[in-house]
C-alpha positions as CSV (number, residue, x, y, z in Angstrom):
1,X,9.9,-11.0,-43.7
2,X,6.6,-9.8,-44.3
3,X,7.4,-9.5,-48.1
4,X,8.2,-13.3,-48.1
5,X,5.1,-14.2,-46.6
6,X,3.1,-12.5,-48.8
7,X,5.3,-14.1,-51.8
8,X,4.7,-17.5,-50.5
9,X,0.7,-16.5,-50.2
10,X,0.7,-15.7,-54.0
11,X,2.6,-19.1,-54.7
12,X,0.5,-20.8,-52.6
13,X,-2.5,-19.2,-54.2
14,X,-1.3,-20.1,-58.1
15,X,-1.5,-23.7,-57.0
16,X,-4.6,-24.0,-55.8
17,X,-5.5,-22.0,-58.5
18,X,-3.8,-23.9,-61.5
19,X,-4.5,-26.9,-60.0
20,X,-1.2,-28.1,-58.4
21,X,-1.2,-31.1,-56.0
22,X,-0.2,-29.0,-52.6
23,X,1.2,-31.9,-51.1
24,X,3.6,-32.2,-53.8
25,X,4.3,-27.9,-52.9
26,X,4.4,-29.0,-49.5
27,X,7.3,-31.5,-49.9
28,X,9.3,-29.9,-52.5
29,X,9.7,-26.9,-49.3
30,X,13.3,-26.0,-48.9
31,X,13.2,-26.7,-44.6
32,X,15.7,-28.7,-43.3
33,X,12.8,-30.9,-41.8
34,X,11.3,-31.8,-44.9
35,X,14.1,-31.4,-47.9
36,X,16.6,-34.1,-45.4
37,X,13.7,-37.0,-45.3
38,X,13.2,-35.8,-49.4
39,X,16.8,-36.5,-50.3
40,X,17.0,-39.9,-48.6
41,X,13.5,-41.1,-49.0
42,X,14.1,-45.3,-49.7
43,X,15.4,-45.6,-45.5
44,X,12.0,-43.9,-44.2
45,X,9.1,-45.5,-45.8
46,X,7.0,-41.8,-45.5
47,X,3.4,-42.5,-46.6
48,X,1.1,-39.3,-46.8
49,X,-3.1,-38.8,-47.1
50,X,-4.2,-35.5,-46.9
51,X,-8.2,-34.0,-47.6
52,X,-8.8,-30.4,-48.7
53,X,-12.1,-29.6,-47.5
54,X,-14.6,-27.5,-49.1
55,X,-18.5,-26.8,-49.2
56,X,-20.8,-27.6,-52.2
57,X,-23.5,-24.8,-53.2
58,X,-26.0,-26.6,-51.4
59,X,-23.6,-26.9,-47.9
60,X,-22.5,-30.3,-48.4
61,X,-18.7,-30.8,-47.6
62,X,-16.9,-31.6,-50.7
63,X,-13.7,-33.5,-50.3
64,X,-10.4,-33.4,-52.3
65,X,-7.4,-36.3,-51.8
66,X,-3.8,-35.9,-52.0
67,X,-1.4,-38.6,-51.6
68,X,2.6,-39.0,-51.6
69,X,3.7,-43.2,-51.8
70,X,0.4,-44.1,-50.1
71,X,0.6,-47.8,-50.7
72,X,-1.6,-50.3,-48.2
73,X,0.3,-53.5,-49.5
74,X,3.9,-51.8,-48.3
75,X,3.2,-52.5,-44.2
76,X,4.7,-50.4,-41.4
77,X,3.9,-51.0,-37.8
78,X,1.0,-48.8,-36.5
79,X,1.8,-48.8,-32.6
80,X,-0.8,-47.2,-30.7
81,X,-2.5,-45.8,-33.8
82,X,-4.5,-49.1,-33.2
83,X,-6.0,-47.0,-30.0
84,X,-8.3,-45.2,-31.9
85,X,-10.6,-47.5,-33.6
86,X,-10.6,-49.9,-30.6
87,X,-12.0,-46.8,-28.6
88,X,-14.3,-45.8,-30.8
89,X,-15.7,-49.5,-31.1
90,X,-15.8,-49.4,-27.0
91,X,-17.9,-46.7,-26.9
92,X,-20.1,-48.3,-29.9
93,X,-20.7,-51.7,-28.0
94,X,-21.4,-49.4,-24.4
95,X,-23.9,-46.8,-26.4
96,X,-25.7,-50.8,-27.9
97,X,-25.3,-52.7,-24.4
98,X,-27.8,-50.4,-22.5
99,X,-27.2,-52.5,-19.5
100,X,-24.3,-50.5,-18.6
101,X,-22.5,-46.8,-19.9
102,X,-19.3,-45.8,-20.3
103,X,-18.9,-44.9,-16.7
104,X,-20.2,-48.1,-15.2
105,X,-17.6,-49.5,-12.8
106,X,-15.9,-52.6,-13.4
107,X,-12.5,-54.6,-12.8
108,X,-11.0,-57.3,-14.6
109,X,-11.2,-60.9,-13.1
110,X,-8.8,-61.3,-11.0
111,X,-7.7,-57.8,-9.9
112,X,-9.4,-55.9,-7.4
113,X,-8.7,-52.0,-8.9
114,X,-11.5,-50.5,-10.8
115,X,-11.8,-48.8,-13.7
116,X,-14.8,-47.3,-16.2
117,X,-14.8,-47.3,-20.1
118,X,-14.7,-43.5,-20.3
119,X,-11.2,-43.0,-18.0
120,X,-10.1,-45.9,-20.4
121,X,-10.7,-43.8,-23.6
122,X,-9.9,-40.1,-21.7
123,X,-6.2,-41.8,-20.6
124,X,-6.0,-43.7,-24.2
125,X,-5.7,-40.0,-26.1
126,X,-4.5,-38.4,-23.4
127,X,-1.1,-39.9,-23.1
128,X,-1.5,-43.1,-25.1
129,X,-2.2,-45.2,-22.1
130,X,-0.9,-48.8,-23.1
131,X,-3.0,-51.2,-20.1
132,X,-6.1,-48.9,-21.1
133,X,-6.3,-50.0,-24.8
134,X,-5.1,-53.7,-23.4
135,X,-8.2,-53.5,-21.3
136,X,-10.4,-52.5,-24.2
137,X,-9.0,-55.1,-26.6
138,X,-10.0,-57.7,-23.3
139,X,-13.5,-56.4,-23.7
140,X,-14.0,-56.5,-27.5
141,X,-11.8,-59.0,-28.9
142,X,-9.5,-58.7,-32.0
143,X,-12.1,-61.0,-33.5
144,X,-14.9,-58.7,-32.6
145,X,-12.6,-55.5,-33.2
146,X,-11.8,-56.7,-37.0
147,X,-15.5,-57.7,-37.9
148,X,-16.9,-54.8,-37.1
149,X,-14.0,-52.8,-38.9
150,X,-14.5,-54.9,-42.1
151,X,-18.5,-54.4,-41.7
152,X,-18.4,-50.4,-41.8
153,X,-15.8,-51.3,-45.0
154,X,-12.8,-49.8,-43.0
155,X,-10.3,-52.3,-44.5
156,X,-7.4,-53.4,-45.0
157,X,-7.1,-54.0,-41.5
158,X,-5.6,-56.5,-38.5
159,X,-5.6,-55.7,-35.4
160,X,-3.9,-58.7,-33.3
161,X,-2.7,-58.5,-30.2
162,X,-2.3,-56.4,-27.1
163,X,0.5,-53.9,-26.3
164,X,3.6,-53.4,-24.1
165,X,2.8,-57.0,-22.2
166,X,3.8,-60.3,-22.0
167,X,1.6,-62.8,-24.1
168,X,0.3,-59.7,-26.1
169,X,-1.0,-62.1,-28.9
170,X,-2.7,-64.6,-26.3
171,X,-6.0,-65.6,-28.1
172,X,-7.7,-66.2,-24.3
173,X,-9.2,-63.3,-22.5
174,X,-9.7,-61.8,-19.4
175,X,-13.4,-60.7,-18.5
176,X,-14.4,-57.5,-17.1
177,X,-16.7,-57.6,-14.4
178,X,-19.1,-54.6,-14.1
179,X,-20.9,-53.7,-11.1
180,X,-24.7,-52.3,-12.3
181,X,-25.0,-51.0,-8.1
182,X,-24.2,-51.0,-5.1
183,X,-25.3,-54.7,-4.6
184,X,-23.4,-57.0,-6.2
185,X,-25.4,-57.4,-9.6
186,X,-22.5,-57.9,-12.0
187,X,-22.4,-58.0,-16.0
188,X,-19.4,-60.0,-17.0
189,X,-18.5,-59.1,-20.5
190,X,-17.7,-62.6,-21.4
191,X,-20.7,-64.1,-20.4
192,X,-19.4,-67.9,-22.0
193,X,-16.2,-69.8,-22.2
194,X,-16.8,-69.5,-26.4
195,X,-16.2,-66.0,-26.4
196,X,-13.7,-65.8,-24.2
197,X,-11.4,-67.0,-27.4
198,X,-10.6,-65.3,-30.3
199,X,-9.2,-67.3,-33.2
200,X,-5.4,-67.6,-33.9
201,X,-2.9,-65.3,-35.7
202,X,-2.7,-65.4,-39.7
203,X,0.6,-64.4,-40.7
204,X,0.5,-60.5,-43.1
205,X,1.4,-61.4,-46.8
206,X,2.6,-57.7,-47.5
207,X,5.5,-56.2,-48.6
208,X,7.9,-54.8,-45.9
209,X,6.6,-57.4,-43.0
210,X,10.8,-58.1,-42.7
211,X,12.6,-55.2,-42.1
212,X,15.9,-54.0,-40.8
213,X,19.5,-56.3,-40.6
214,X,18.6,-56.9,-36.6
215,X,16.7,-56.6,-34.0
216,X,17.0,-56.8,-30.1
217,X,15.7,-60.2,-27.4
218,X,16.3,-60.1,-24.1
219,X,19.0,-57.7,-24.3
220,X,20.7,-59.8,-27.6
221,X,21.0,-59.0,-30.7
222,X,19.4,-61.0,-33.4
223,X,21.7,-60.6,-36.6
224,X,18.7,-61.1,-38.5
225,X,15.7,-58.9,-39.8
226,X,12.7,-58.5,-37.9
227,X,9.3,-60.3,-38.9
228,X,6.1,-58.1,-38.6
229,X,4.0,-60.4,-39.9
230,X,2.2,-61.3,-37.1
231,X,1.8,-57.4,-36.0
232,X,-1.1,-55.2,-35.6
233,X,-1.9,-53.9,-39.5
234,X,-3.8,-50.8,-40.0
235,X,-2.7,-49.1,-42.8
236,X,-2.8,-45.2,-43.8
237,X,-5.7,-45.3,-45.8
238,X,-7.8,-47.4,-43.3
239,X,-7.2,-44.2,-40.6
240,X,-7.8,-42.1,-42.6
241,X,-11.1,-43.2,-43.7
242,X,-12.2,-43.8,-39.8
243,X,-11.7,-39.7,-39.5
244,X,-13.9,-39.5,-42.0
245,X,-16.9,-41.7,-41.0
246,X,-16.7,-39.8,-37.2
247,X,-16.5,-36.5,-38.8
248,X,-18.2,-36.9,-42.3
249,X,-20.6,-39.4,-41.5
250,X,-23.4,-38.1,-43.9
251,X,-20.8,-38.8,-46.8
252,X,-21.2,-42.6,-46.1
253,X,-24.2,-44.8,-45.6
254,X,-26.0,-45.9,-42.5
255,X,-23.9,-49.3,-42.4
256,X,-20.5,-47.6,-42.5
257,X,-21.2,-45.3,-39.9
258,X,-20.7,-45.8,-36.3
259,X,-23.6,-45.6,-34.3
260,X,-22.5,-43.3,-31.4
261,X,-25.2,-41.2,-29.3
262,X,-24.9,-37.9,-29.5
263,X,-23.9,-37.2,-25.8
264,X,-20.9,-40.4,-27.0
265,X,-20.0,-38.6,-29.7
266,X,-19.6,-35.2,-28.1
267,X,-17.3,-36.8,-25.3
268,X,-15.3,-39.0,-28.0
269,X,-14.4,-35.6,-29.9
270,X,-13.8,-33.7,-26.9
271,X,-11.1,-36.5,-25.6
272,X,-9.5,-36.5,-29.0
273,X,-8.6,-32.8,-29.0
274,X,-7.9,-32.3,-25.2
275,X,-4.2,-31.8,-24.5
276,X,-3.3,-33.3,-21.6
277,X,-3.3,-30.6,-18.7
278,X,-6.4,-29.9,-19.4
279,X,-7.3,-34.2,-18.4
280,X,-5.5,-33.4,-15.1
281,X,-1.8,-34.8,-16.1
282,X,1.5,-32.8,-15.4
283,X,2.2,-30.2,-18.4
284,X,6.4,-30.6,-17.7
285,X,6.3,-33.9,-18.7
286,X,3.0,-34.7,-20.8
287,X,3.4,-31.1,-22.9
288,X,0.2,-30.2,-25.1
289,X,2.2,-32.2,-27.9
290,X,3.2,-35.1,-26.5
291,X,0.8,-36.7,-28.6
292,X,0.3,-34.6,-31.3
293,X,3.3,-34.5,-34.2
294,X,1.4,-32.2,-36.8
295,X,2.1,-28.3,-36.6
296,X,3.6,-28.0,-32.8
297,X,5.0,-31.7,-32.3
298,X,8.5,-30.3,-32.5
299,X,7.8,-27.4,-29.4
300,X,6.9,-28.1,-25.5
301,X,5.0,-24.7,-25.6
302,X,1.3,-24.4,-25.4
303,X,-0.7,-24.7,-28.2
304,X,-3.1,-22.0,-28.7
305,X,-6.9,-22.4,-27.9
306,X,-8.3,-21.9,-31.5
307,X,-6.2,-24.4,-32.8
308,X,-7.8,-27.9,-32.2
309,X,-6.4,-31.2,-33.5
310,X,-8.7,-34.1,-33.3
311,X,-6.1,-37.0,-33.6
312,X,-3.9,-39.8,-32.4
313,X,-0.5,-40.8,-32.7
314,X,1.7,-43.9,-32.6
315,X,5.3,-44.5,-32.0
316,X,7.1,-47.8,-31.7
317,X,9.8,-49.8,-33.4
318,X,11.1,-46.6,-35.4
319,X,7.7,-45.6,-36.6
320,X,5.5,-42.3,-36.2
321,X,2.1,-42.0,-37.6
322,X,-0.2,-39.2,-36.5
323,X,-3.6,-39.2,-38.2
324,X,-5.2,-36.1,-37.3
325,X,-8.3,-33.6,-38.3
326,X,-7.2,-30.5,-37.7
327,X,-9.7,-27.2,-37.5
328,X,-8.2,-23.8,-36.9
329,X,-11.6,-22.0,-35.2
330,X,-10.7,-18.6,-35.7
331,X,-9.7,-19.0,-39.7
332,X,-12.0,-21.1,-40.4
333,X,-9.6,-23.8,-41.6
334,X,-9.8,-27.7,-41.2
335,X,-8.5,-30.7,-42.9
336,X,-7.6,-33.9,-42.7
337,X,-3.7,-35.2,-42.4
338,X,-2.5,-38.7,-42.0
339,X,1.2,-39.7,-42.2
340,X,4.1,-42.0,-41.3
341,X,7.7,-42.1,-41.7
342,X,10.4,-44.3,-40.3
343,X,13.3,-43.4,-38.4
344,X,15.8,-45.9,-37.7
345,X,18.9,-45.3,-38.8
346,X,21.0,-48.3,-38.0
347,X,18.3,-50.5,-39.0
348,X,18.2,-52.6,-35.3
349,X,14.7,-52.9,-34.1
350,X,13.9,-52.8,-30.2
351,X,16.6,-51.4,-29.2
352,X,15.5,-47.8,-28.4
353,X,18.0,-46.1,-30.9
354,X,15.8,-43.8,-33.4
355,X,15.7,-40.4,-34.4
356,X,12.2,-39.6,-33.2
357,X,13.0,-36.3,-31.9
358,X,15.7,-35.4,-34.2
359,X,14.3,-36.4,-37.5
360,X,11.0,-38.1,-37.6
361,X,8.8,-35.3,-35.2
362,X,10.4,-32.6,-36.6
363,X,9.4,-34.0,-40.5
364,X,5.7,-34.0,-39.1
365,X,5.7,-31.1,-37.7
366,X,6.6,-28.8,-40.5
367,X,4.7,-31.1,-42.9
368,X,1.4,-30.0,-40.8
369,X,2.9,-26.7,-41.0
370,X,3.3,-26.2,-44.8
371,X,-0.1,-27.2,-45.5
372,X,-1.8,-25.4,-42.5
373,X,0.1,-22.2,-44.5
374,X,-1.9,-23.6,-48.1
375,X,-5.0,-23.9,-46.3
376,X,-4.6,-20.3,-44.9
377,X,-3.7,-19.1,-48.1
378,X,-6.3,-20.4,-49.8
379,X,-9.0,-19.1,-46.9
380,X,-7.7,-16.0,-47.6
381,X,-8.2,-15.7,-51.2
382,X,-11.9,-16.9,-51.0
């Protein structure tokens, strides 16, 4: 075994030496995991983005892209991938408000349980808390959410509706109500009827909006494809490149950063790597991977402390996408991976019948694997 290891070192080593795409190494690996998806690659729509990381002479990170069928005009559905920049945006509006912070109390009109921007954003990485991100779209807005996605040039993008809930793509809102004290000196996030309304729905003209021969209703089948078109759209690339302005922000100017304080930013980071028993939820049944597919999405064992993966997943209709940066302390090793595959093999949507576990998680697993391996490799022959 150990003979192996060091053969696949030296191969490893050649290719970033001779200047071989190691995502192209990566794929070509002879695991079940990886060679299965590589045979049949037309059914599962896999898009990969990954960042070798380095350091200039003078201490600046220098960045190096890899991609496999990266392609922003072919669409997949991005589930609760569209978490991450709506909590990111949260915390931008509470750092600008000043009235209130992210631990203000407040409730939504017409409910009576309270809440505070920072559980909302612990739950949403946590365990992917669906009513948290539908209260955080109530407070922003999809029209808010896209503008201020487009202003810091994070596009193509279109985030439209809610998830998991009835009316999802409802253009009303509901205001949050937050109390500043003990008295009742409230700040209602919609302080007007004109932006309590965000403007309608524009139908995706991308390629892959219909997919599949069927798709559930009501507990029918539809014998026809499904239409995505009026779907949340936040492609690869677009992820990607919001990893990059929170952890590389001095690679991009003023404007296309996000302003975050520093106290913010620390918490934001700190919530994106936290596994869940360590936010207070029950290890048997929210696992340290439960939301995170790269290296140890296929085990329910710990992951160790030095490894931390800043990240966020999404699975839904047949689709996983993990977009993660992911630092080894100890090794010294970090880079960005971003990638999504689809798993549905009997091409019905919505009817709970896909091959996360068996196929997709274990595909994203090893790929974080194989390059993790190049990246150790190539820390080792610096």
């Amino acid at each position: 075994m150990k003979k192996l290891l060091f053969l696949f070192f030296i191969l490893l080593l050649a290719c970033s030496e001779n200047g071989t795409d190691p995502l192209a190494v990566a794929l070509k690996s002879d695991h079940p995991a990886i060679s299965g998806i590589m045979q049949n690659l037309d059914s599962h729509e896999v898009q990969i983005l990954y960042t070798r990381i380095d350091t200039t002479a003078n201490g600046a990170p220098l960045l190096t892209e890899f991609s496999f069928q990266l392609d922003a005009t072919h669409y997949f559905y991005p589930a609760s991938t569209v978490k991450f920049p709506v909590a990111v945006l949260a915390l931008e509006k509470i750092d600008a408000l000043h009235t209130i912070s992210r631990n203000t109390p407040y409730t939504m009109e017409g409910d009576s349980v309270v809440h505070t921007i920072e559980d909302e954003v612990r739950q949403l990485f946590a365990v992917s808390d669906n009513d948290a991100y539908n209260r955080l779209y109530e407070f922003l807005g999809r029209d808010y959410i896209n503008a201020q996605l487009q202003r810091k040039r994070l596009q193509p993008v279109r985030i439209s509706h809610r998830l998991a809930t009835e009316n999802a793509s409802d253009k009303e809102r509901t205001p949050l109500l937050f109390r500043l004290n003990e008295s009742d000196t409230i700040f209602q996030s919609l302080p007007n009827l004109s932006t309590a309304s965000d403007s309608e729905i524009q139908k995706l003209k991308l390629k892959k909006t219909v997919k599949g021969k069927g798709f559930m209703r009501n507990d029918t089948l539809i014998a026809q494809p499904m239409d995505f078109s009026e779907k949340n759209y936040l492609p690869l690339r677009t992820q990607h490149e919001l990893l990059k302005r929170l952890f590389f922000a001095e690679l991009f100017p003023e404007d296309q950063q996000f302003q975050l304080a520093k106290e913010t930013q620390e918490f934001l980071f700190n919530t994106m790597h936290t596994v869940p028993r360590n936010s207070g939820y029950d290890e048997s049944e929210f696992y340290d991977s439960y939301g995170k597919f790269f290296i140890y999405g296929d085990s329910k064992e710990r992951m160790p402390e030095n490894l931390k993966i800043y990240n966020k997943v999404g699975y839904a209709f047949g689709t996983l996408t993990d977009t993660a940066y992911i630092v080894d302390e100890i090794n010294d090793i970090h880079f960005l991976l971003s990638a999504t595959i689809l798993v549905n093999n009997n091409e019905i949507f919505n009817d709970d019948h896909y091959e996360y576990e068996s196929v997709g998680i274990p595909f994203l697993a090893q790929l974080g694997r194989e390059l993790y391996r190049y990246e150790f490799a190539r820390k080792k022959a610096k």
